[in-house]
C-alpha positions in Angstrom: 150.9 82.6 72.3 152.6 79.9 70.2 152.9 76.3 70.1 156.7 75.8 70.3 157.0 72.3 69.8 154.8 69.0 70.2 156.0 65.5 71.3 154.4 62.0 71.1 155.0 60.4 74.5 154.8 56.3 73.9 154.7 54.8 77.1 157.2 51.4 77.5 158.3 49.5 80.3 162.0 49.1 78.5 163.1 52.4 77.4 166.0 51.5 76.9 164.7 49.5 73.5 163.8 52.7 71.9 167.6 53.2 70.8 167.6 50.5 68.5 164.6 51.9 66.6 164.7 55.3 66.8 168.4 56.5 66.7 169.8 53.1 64.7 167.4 53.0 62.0 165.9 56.5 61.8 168.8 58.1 62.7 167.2 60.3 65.6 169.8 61.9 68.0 169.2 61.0 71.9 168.7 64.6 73.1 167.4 63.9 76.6 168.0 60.4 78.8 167.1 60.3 82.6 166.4 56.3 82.4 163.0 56.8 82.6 162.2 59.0 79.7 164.3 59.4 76.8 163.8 61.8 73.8 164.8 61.5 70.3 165.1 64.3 68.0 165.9 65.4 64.3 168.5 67.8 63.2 166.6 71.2 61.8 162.8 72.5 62.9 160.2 71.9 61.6 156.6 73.1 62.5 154.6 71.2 65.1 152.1 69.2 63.7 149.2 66.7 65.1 146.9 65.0 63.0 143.5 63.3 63.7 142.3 60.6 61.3 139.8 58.1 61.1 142.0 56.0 58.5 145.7 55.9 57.6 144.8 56.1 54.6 144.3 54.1 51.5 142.4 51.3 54.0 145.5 51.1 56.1 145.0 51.6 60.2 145.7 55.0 61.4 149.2 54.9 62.3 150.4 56.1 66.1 153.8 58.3 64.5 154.3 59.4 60.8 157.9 60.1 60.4 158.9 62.1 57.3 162.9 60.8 56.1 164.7 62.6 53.6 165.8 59.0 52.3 162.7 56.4 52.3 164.9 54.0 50.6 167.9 54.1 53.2 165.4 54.2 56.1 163.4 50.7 54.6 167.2 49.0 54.3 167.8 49.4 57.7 164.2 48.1 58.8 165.3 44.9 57.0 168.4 44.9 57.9 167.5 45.0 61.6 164.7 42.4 60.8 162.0 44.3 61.6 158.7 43.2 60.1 157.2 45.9 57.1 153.7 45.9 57.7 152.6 47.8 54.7 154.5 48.9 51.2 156.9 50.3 50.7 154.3 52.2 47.9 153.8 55.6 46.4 150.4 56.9 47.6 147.7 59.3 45.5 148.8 62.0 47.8 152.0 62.4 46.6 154.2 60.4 49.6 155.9 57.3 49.3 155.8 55.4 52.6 155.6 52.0 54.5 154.7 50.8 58.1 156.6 49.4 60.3 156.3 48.9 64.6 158.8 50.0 66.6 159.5 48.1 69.4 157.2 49.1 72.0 154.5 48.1 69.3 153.5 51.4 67.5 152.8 51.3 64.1 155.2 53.9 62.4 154.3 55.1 58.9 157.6 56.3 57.4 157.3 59.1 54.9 159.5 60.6 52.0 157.4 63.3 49.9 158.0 63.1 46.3 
């Protein structure tokens, strides 16, 4: 037995928002829409991974989805381009990440990752 694949399932009245967010500004490709439920993926693999924290972190809340992005910089332009709100950084953590927060629009925090 193997775990294939794991997906965070973020529950929204207007699914239709998540477009915006997660294919405009993170680049995510729209692999799956039947109204209701649409899913958002990422060219390559990668292992799955789930994480359990009781901090985010250098004092910051636990985020609800850490995305790593091959290009923090691009991904934070975008962000203000679109006007969305950063909630923390953009900063280069002990741990060897750079990263900032930022909600999507179903209210998530998001903490978008680049590793150095």
């Amino acid at each position: 037995m193997a775990v294939k694949r794991i997906v965070a399932n973020i529950a929204a009245d207007k699914v239709e928002h998540a477009a915006a967010f997660y294919a405009d500004v993170l680049g995510l490709h729209l692999v799956m829409d039947q109204g209701w439920i649409m899913t958002f993926a990422a060219n390559g693999r990668s292992a799955p991974q789930i994480s359990i924290a009781s901090e985010g972190g250098s004092g910051t809340p636990v985020p609800d989805l850490s995305i790593e992005v091959d290009d923090l910089d691009e991904v934070h332009q975008r962000v203000v381009a679109k006007g969305l709100n950063v909630e923390y950084g953009p900063t280069r953590e002990p741990w060897a990440v750079r990263r900032f927060y930022v909600r999507d629009p179903f209210g998530r925090l998001i903490n978008i990752l680049a590793h150095e």
